[in-house]
N, CA, C and O of each residue as an XYZ file, in Angstrom:
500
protein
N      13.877     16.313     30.730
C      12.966     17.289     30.158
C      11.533     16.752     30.284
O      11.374     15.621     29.824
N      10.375     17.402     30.865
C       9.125     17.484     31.211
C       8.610     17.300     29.332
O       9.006     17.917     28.343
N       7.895     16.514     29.436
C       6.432     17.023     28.377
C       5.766     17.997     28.688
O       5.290     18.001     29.823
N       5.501     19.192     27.750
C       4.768     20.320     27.900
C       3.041     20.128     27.677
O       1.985     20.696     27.957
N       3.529     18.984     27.013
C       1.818     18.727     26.611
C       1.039     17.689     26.055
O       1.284     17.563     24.855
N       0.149     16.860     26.500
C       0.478     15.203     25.758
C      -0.641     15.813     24.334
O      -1.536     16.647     24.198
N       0.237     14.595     23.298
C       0.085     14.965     21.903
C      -1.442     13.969     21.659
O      -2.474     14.381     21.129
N      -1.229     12.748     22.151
C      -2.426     11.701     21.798
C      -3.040     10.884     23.194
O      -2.513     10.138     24.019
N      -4.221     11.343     23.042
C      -5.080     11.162     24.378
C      -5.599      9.954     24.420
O      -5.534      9.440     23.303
N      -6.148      9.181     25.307
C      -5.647      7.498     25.501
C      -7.185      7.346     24.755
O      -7.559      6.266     24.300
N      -8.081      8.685     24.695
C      -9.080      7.933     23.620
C      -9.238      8.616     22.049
O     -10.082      8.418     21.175
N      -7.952      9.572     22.102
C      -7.760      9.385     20.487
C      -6.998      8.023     20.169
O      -7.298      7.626     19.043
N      -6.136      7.226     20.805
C      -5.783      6.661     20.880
C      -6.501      5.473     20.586
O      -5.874      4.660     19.906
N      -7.653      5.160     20.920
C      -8.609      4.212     20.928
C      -9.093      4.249     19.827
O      -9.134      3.141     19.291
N      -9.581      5.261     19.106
C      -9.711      5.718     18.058
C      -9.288      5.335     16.872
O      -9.851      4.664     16.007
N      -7.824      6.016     16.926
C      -6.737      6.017     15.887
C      -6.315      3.674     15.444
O      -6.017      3.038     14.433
N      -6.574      3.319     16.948
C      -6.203      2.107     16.944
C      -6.945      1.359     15.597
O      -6.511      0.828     14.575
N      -8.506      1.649     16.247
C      -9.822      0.867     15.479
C      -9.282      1.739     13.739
O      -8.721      1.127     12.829
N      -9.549      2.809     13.711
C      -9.040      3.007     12.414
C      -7.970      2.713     11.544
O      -8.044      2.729     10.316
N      -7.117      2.482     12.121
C      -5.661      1.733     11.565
C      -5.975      0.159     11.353
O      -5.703     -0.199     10.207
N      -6.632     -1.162     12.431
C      -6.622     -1.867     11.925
C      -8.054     -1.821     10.793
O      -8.377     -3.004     10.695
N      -8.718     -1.240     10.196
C     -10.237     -1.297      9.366
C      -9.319     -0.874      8.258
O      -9.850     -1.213      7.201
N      -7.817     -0.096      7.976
C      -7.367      0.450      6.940
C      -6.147     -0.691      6.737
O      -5.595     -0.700      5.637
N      -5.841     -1.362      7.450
C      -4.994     -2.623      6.905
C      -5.140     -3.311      5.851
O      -4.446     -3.546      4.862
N      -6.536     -3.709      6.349
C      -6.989     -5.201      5.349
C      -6.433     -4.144      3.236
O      -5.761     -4.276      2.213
N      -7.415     -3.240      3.958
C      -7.590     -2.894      2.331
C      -6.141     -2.223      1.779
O      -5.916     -2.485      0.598
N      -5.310     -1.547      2.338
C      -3.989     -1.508      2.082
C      -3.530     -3.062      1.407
O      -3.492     -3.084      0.176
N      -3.311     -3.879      1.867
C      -3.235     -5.467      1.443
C      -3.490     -5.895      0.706
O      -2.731     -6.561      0.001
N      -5.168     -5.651      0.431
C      -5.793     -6.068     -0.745
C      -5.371     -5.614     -2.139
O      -5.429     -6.235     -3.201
N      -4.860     -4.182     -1.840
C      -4.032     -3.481     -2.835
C      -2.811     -4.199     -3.443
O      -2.582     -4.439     -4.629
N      -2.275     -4.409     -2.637
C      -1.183     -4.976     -2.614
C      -1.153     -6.328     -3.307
O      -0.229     -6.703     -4.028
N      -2.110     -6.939     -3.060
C      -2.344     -8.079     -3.733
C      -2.890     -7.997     -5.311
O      -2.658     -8.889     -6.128
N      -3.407     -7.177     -5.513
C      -3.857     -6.521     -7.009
C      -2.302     -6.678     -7.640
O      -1.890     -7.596     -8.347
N      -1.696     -5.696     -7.245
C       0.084     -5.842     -7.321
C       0.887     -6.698     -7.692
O       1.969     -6.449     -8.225
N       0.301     -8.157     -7.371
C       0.963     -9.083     -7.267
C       1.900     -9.582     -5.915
O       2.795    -10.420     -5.809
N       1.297     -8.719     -5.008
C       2.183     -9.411     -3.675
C       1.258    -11.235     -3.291
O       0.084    -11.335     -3.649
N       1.575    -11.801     -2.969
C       1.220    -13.105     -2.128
C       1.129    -12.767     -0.814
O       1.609    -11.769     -0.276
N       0.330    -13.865     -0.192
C       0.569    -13.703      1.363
C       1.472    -14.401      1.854
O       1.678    -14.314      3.064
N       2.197    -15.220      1.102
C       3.658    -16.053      1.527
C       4.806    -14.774      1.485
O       5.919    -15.088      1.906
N       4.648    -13.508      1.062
C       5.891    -12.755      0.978
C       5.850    -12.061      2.304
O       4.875    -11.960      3.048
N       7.232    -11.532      2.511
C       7.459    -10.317      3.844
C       7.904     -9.580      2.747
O       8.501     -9.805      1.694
N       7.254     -8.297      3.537
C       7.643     -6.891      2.941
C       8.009     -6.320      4.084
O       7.653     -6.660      5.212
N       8.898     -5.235      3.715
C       9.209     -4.179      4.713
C       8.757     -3.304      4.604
O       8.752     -2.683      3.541
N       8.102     -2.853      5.858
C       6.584     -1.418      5.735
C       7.515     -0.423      6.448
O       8.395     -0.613      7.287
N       6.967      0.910      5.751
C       6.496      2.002      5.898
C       6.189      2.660      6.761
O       4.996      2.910      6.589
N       6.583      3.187      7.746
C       5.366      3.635      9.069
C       5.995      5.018      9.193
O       7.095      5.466      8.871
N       5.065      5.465      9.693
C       4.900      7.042     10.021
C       3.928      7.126     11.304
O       2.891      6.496     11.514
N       4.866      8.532     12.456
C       4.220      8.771     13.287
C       4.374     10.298     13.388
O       5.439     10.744     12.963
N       3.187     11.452     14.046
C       3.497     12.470     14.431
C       3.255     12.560     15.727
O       2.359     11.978     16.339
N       4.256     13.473     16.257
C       4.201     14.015     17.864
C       4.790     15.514     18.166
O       5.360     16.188     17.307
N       4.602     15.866     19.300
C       4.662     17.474     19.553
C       5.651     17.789     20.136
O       5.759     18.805     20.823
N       6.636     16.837     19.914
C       7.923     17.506     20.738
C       9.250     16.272     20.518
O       9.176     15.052     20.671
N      10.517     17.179     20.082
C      11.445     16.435     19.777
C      12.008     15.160     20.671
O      12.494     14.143     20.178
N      11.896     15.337     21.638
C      11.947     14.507     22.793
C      11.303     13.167     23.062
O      11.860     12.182     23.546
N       9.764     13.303     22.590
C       9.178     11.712     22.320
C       9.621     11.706     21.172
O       9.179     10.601     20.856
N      10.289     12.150     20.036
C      10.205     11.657     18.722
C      11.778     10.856     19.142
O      11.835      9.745     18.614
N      12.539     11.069     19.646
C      13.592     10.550     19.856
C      13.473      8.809     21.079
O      14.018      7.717     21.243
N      12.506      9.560     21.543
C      12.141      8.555     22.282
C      11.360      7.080     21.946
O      11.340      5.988     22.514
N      10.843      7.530     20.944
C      10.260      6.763     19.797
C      11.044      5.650     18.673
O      10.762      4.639     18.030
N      12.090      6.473     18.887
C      13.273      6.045     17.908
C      14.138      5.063     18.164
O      14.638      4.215     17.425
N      14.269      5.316     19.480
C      15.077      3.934     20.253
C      14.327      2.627     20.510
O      15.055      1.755     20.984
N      13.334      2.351     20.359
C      12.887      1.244     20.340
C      12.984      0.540     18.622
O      13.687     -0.374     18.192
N      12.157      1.245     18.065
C      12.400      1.215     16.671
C      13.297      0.938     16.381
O      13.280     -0.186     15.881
N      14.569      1.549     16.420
C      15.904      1.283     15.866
C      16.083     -0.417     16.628
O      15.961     -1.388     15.881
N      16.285     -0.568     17.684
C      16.440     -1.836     18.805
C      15.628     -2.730     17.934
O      16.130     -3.850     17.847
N      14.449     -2.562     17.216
C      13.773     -3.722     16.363
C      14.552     -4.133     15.340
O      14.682     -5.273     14.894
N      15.146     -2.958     14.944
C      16.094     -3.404     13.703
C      15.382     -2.546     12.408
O      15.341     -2.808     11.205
N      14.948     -1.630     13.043
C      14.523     -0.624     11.977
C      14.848      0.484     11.553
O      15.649      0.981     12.345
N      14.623      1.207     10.622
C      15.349      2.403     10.829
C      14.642      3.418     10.582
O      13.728      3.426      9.757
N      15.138      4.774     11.558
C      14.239      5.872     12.162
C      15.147      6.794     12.101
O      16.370      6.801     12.243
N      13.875      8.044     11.724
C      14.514      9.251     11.494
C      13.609      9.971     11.933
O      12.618      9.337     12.295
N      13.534     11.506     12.091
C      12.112     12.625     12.468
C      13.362     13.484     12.279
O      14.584     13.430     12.420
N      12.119     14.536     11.775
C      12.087     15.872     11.590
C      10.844     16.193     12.330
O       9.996     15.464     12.845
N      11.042     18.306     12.189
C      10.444     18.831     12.197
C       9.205     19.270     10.865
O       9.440     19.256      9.657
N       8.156     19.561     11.397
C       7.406     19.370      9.589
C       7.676     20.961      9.754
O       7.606     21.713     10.726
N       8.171     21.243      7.752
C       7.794     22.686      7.735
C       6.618     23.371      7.767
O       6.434     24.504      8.213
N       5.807     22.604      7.256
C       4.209     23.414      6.976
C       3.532     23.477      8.643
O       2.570     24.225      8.821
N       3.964     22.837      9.573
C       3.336     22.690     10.734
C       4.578     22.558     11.853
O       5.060     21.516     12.298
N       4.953     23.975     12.176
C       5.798     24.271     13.320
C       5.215     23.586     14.423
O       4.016     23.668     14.691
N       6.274     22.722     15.250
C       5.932     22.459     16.748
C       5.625     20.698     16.207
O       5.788     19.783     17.013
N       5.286     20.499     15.123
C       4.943     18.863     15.158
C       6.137     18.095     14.144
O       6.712     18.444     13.113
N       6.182     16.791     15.065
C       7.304     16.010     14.366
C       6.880     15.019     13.958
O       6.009     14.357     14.523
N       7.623     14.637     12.511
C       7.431     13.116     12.014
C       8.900     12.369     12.229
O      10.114     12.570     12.206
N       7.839     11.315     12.463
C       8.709     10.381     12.745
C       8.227      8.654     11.702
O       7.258      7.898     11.639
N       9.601      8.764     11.071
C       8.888      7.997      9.651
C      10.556      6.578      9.626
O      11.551      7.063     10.165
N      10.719      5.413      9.197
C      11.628      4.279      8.637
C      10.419      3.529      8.357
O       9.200      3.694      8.300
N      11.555      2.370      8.166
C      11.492      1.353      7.588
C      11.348      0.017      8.490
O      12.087      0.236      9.450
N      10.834     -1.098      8.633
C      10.819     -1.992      9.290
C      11.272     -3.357      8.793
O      11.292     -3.581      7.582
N      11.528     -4.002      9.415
C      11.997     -5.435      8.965
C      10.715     -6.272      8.271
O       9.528     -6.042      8.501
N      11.113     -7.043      7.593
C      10.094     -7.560      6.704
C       8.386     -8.247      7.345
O       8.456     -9.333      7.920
N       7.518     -7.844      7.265
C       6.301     -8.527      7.943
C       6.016     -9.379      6.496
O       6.354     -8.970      5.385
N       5.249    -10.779      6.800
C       4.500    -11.278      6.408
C       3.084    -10.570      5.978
O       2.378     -9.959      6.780
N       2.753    -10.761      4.479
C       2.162    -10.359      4.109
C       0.363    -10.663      4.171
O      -0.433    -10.568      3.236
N       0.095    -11.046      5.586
C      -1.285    -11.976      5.701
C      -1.601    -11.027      6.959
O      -0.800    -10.709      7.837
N      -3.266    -10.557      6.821
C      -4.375     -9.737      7.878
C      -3.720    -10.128      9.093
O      -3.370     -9.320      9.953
N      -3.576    -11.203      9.155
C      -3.070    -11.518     10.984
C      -1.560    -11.021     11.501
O      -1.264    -10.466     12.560
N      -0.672    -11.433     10.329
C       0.550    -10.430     10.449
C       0.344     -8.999     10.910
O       0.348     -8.419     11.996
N       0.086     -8.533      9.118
C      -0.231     -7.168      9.555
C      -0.902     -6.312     10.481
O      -0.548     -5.184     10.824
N      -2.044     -7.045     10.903
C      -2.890     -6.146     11.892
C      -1.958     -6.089     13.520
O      -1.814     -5.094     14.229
N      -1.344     -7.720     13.814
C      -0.733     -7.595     14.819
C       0.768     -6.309     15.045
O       1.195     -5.726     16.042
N       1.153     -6.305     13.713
C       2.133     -5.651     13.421
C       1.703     -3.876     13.550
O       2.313     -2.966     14.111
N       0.182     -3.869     12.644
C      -0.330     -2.488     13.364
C      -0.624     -2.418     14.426
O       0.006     -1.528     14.998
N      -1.591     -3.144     15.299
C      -1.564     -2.641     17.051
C      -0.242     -2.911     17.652
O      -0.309     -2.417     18.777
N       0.829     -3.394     17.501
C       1.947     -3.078     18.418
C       2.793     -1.482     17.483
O       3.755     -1.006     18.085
N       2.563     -1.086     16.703
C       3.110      0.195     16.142
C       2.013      1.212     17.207
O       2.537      1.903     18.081
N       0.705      1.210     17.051
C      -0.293      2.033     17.384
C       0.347      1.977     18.801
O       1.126      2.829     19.228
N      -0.087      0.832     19.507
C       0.350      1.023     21.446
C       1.978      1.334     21.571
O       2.284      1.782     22.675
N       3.150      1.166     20.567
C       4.182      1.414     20.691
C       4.462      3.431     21.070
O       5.126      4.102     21.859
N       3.427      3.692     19.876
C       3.600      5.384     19.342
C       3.312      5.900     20.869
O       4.136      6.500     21.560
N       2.044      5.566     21.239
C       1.161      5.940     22.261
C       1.796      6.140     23.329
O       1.752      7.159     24.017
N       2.903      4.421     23.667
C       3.496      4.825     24.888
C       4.436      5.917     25.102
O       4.895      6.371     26.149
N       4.672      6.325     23.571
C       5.882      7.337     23.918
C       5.163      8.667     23.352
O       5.782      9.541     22.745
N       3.711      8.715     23.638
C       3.401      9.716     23.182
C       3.133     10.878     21.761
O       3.044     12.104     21.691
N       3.074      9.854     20.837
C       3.200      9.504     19.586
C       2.193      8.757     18.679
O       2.035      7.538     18.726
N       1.448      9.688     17.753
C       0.279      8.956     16.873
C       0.654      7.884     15.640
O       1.536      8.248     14.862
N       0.312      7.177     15.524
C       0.864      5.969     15.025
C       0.163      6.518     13.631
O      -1.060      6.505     13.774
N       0.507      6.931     12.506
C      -0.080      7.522     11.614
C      -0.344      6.422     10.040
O      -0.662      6.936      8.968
N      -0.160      5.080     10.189
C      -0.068      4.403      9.517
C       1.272      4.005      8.762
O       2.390      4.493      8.928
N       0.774      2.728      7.655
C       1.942      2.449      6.895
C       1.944      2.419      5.168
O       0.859      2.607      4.617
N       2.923      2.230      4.488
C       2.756      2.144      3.615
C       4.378      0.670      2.595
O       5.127      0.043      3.344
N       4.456      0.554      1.551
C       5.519     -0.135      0.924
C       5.391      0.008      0.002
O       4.649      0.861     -0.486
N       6.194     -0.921     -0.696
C       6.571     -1.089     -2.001
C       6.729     -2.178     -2.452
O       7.693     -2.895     -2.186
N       5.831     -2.458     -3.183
C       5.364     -4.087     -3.556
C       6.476     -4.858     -4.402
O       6.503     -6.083     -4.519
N       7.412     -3.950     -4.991
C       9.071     -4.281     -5.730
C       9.554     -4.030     -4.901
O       9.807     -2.840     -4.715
N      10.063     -5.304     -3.670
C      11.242     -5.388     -2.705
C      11.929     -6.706     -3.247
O      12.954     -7.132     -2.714
């Protein structure tokens, strides 16, 4: 099956990258309010949207192969776009972790056509 239409353009992409790692740090910092350490791994959160069931599946098989776990739907409020949202294996809780951990999510989404829409956790793991 053809792509009908690419969802994220290599300079939203560029974009989306620089903005994801500038929204790390302070996600973290949160986290640390919390009581997380930077000696802990947490398991994050991630979310991606894309325009067709086909990269969202495509998306999924790598993900899963990390040892994560992946699911997508269709969104109701927005026919035609899919999320694609799990869980990941535990990252270390330190800027250099995480940020590396966000640009390989961001260039991961991308290659399969897929906006890397950020992450989130839960500081009680």
């Amino acid at each position: 099956m053809t792509s009908t239409s690419t969802f994220i353009s290599d300079q939203q992409h560029k974009e989306n990258l620089e903005l994801q790692l500038s929204m790390s740090p302070q996600t973290l910092e949160q986290l640390y309010e919390y009581g997380v350490s930077s000696s802990q791994s947490l398991k994050l959160e991630y979310f991606y949207y894309t325009n067709e069931q086909n990269k969202a599946l495509s998306l999924s098989e790598p993900l899963v192969s990390l040892g994560y776990t992946s699911e997508f739907r269709q969104l109701e409020d927005a026919p035609g776009i899919y999320l694609i949202t799990g869980w990941s294996t535990p990252v270390q809780a330190t800027s250099d972790k995480i940020n590396e951990w966000t640009a390989y999510m961001c260039s991961l989404g991308f290659k399969h056509d897929c906006e890397f829409d950020g992450w989130g956790t839960n500081p009680e793991q």
